[in-house]
C-alpha positions in Angstrom: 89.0 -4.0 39.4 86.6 -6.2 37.3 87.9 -9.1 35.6 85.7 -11.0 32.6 86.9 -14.8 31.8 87.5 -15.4 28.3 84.9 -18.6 28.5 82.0 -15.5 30.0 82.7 -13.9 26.2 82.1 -17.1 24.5 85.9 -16.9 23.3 88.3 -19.6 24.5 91.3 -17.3 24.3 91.3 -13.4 24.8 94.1 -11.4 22.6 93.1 -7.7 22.2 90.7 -5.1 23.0 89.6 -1.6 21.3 86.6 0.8 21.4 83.9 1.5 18.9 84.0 5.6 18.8 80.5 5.5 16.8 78.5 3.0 19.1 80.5 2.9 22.2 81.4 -0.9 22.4 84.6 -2.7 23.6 85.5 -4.6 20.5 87.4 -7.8 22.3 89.4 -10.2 19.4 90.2 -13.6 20.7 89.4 -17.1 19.2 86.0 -19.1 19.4 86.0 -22.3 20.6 85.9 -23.6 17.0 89.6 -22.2 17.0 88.3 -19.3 14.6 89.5 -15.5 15.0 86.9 -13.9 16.7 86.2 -10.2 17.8 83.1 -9.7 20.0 81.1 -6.7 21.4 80.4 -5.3 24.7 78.0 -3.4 25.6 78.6 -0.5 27.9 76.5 -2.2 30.1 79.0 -4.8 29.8 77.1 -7.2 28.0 77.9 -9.3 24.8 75.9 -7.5 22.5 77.5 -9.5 19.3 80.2 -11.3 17.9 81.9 -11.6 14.4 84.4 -13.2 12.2 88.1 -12.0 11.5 90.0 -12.8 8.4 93.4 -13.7 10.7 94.2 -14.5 13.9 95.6 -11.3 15.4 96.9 -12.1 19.0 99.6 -10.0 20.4 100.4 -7.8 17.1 97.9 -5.1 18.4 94.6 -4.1 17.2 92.7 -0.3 16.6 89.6 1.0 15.7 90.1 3.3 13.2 87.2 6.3 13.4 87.8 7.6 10.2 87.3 4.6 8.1 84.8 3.3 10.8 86.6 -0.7 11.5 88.6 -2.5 13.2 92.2 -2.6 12.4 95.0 -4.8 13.3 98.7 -5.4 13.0 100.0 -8.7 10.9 103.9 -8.4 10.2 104.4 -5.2 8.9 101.5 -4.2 8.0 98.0 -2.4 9.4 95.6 -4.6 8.0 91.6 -4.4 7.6 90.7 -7.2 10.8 87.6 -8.1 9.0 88.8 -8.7 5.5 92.5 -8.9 5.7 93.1 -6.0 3.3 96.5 -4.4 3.6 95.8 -0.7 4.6 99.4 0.6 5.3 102.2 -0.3 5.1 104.6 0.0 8.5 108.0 -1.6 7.6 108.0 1.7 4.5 106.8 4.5 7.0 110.1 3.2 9.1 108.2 1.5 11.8 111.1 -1.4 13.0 109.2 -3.2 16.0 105.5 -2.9 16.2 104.5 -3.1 20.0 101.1 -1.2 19.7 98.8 0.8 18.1 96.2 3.7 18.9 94.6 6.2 17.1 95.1 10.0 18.5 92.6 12.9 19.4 93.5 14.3 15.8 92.4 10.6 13.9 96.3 10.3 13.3 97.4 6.5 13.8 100.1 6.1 16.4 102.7 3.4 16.4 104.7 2.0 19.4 107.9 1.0 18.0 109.5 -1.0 20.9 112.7 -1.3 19.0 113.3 2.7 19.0 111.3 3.3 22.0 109.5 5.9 20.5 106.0 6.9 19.1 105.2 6.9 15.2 103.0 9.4 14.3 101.2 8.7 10.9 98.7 11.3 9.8 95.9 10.5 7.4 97.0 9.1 3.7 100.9 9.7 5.2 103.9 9.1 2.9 107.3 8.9 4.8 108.2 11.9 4.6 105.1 12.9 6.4 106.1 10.6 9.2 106.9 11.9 12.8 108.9 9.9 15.6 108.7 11.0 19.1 111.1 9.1 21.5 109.6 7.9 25.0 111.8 9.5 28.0 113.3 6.5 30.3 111.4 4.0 28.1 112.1 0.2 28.6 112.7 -2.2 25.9 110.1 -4.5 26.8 107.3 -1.6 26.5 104.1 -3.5 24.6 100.7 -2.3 23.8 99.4 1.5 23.4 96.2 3.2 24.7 94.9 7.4 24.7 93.4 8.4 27.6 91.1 11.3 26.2 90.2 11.9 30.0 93.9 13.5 30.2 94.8 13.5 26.9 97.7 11.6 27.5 99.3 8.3 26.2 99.5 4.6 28.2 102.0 1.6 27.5 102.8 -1.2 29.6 105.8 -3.3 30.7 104.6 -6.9 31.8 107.7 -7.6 33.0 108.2 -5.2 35.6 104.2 -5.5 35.9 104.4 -1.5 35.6 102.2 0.9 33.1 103.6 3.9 31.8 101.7 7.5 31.1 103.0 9.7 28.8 102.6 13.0 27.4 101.8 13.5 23.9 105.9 15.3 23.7 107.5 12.2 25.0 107.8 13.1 28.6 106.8 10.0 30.9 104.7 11.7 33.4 103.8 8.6 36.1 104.0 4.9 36.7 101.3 2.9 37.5 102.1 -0.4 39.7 100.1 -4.0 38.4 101.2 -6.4 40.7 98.3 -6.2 43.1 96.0 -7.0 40.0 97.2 -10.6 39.2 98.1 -9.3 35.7 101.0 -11.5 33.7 101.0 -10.8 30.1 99.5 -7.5 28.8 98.6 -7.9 25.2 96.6 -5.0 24.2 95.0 -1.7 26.1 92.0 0.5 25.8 90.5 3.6 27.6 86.7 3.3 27.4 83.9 5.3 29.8 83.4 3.0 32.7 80.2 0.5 32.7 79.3 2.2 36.1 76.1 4.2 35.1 76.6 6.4 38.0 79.9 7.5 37.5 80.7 11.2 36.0 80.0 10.1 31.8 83.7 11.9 31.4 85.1 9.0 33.7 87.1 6.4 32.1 88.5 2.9 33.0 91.5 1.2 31.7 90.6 -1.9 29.9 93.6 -4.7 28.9 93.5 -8.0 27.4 95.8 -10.5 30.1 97.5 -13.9 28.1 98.2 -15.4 31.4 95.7 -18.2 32.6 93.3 -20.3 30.9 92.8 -18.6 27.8 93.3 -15.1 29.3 90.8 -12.3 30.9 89.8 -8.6 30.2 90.6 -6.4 32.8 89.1 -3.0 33.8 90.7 -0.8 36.1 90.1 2.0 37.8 92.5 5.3 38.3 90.0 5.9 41.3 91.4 5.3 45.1 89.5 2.9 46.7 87.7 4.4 50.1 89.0 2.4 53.2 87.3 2.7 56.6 88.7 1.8 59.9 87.9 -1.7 60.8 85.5 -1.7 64.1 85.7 -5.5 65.2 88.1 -8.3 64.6 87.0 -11.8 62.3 88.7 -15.0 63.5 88.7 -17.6 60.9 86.3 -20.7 62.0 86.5 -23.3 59.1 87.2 -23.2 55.5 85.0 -25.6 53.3 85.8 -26.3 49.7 82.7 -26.5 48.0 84.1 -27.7 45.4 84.9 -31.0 46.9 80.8 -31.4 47.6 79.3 -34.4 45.7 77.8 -33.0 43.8 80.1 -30.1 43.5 79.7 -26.4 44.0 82.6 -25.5 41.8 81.2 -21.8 41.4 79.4 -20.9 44.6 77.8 -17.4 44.5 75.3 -17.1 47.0 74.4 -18.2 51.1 72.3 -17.2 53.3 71.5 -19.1 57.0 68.0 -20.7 57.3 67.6 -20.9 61.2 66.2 -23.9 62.9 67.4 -26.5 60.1 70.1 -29.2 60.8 71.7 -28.2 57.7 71.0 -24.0 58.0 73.1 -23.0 55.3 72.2 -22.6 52.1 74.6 -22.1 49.0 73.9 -21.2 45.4 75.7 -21.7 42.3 75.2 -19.6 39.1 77.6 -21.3 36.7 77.4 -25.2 38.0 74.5 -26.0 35.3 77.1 -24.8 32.4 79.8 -27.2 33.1 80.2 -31.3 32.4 79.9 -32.3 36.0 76.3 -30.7 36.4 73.6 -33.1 38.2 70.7 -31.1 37.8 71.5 -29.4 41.3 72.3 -25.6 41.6 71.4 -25.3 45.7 73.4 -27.1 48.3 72.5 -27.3 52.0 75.2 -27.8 54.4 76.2 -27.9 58.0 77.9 -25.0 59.9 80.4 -27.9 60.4 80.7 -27.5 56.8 79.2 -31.3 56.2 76.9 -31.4 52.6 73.5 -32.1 53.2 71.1 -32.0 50.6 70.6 -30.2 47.4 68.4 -28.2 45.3 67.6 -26.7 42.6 66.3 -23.3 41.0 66.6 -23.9 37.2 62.7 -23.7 36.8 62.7 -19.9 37.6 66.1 -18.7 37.0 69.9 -20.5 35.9 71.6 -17.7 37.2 71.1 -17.8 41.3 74.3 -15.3 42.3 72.6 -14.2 45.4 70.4 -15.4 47.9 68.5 -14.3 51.8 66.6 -15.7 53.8 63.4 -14.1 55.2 62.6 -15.4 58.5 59.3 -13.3 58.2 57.6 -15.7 56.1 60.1 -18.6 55.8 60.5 -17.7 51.7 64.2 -17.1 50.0 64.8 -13.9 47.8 67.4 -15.1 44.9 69.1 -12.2 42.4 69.6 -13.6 39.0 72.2 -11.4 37.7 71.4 -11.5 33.8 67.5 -11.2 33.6 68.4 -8.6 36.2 65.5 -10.1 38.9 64.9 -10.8 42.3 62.6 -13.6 43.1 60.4 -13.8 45.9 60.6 -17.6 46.4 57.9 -19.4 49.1 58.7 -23.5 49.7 56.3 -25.6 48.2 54.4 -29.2 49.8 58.0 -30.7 51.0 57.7 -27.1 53.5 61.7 -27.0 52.0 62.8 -23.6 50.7 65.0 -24.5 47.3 63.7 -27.5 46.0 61.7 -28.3 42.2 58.3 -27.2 44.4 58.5 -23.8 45.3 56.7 -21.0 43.9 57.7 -18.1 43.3 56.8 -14.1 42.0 59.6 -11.4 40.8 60.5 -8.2 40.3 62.7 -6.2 37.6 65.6 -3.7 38.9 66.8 -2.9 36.1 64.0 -0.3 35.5 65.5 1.4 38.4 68.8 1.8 37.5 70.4 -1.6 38.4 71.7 -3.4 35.7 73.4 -6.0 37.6 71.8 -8.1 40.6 74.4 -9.8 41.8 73.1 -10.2 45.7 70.3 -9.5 47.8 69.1 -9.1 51.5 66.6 -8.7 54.3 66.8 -6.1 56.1 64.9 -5.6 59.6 62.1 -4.1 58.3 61.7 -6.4 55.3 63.3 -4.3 52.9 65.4 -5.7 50.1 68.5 -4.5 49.9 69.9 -5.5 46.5 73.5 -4.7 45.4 74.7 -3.9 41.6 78.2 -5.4 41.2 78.8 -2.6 37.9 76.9 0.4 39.4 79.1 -0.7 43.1 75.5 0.9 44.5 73.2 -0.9 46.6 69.4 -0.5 45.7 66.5 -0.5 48.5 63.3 -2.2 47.7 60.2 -2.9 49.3 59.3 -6.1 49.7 57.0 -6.0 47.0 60.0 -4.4 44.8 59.0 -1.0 44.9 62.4 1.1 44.5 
């Protein structure tokens, strides 16, 4: 499961998500900060690759792209309307549609309708009258069913049921052909759903994720989930819990702590970085804090004058430097202390290397192995990448 804040998309509330067919993008509506209906793109790198402006707000009625015409539709009352300009494209409430709970276009460019009312899909082909309009009824279907996605990976259709935190596949006749359980994801409020080829570059290209739009929480989240079982191995020795430190009660705070690593033969050896602490109020101009393994702040650091985005960080007893990931320009940086002889302060030098020429499109950590290889993982890839020290791949 990978979950993306509504605040990481710009947006300050998240409300529905589709697909692009033509370039491939999720297309996530929301609102902007400046309270304005907003729909923006993401790569399938997952990357914002854009953003635009809607002519209403659409959050919770359901949203579509529609191949055919080539944009972004959306429900408003009782009617399919253009999201872009607010042009009325069809009307539901004539074609007998009673409760709109979701919207999807099918393998044959017919728009489907979720009619929660009836419990049943609305099939409307292309340029339908209502006497062109078919209604399939969903077997064992609940009244609370909401949002509608195709799977083209099975050809099959998806709806979901927030309130018993269950989603629901479907065959194309009706028949309900498994439930899916969402209470291990954290998910509340399911407002909109989208298949989409997962962001993982080294997945099979036919595999495909299940991407919703969440209400619950601050403004909301996108979701992506995985139909794959996750591989378990048998545990091999047993943690005991030492000491929990909130780093968030450090002054200055660490409200967003990403990386540590332990700098041996210090009186404060670990070392914590924070990739998100410079975009918030409280910032100090400090992104590295040094602590005790009593878990007593020492001092604090800074690495804004190479990267803003620290997620990861090692130690290299070797040659005393720290290597640091920086998760958007996709580096690692070979970091050596500078006069004060103190790794992670406004001295050090530094050199770097790119991984995303090798595949890795997502640095989120990185460490030292034994023989001074860097072992650098990609949080969307779920691959670890070996480099040399010098960042040979």
């Amino acid at each position: 499961m990978r979950a993306t804040e509504a605040g990481e998309l710009g947006l300050a509330e998240v409300s529905g998500v589709s697909r692009d067919s033509l370039t491939g993008e999720l297309l996530v509506t929301g609102t902007s900060a400046a309270g304005r209906p907003t729909t923006v793109g993401i790569s399938a790198l997952g990357e914002v690759s854009g953003k635009g402006t809607l002519a209403g707000d659409y959050a919770g009625d359901g949203v579509a792209y529609d191949p055919a015409a080539g944009e972004l539709v959306a429900v408003q009352g009782d009617e399919l309307v253009v999201a872009g300009s607010g042009d009325t494209q069809t009307d539901l409430a004539r074609l007998g549609v009673t409760r709109v709970g979701g919207i999807e276009y099918g393998p044959d460019g017919s728009l489907l309708v979720l009619d929660s009312q009836s419990r049943s899909i609305v099939t409307v082909p292309t340029g339908a009258q209502p006497g062109q309009v078919t209604e399939t009824p969903l077997e064992s279907a609940p009244a609370s069913l909401e949002s509608l996605a195709y799977n083209p990976a099975d050809q099959q259709l998806y709806s979901a049921d927030s309130s018993a935190g269950e989603v629901y596949s479907y065959a194309l006749d009706g028949t309900r052909t498994g439930t899916f359980d969402l209470t291990g994801t954290g998910v509340r409020t399911v407002t909109s759903m989208e298949f989409a080829p997962t962001p993982d570059t080294t997945d099979d290209p036919a595999a495909t994720s299940l991407f919703l739009t969440d209400a619950s929480g601050g403004g909301g989240q996108v979701l992506e989930l995985s139909a794959t079982a996750a591989v378990t191995t048998a545990a091999s020795t047993t943690a005991t819990l030492v000491r929990e430190t909130a780093l968030s009660a450090f002054d200055p705070p660490s409200p967003d702590s990403a990386g540590i690593t332990y700098v041996p033969g210090s009186n404060e050896p670990l070392l914590i970085t924070d990739s998100e602490v410079d975009e918030m109020p409280l910032y100090t101009g400090f992104n590295v804090f040094r602590a005790g393994l009593d878990g007593a702040q020492g001092s604090n650091g800074d690495t804004t004058h190479y990267t803003i985005e620290p997620t990861g960080v090692s130690y290299n007893a070797a040659d005393g430097h720290l290597l640091v990931s920086d998760d958007d320009r996709n580096e690692v940086y070979d970091v050596a202390p500078g006069p004060d002889g103190v790794p992670g302060t406004s001295d050090d030098t530094f050199t770097s290397f790119d991984t995303g020429s090798s595949g890795n499109g997502d640095a989120e950590d990185v460490a030292v192995g034994p023989g001074g290889d860097l072992y650098v993982v990609d949080g969307v890839n779920k691959e670890v990448y070996v480099y040399s020290s010098g960042g040979s791949y």
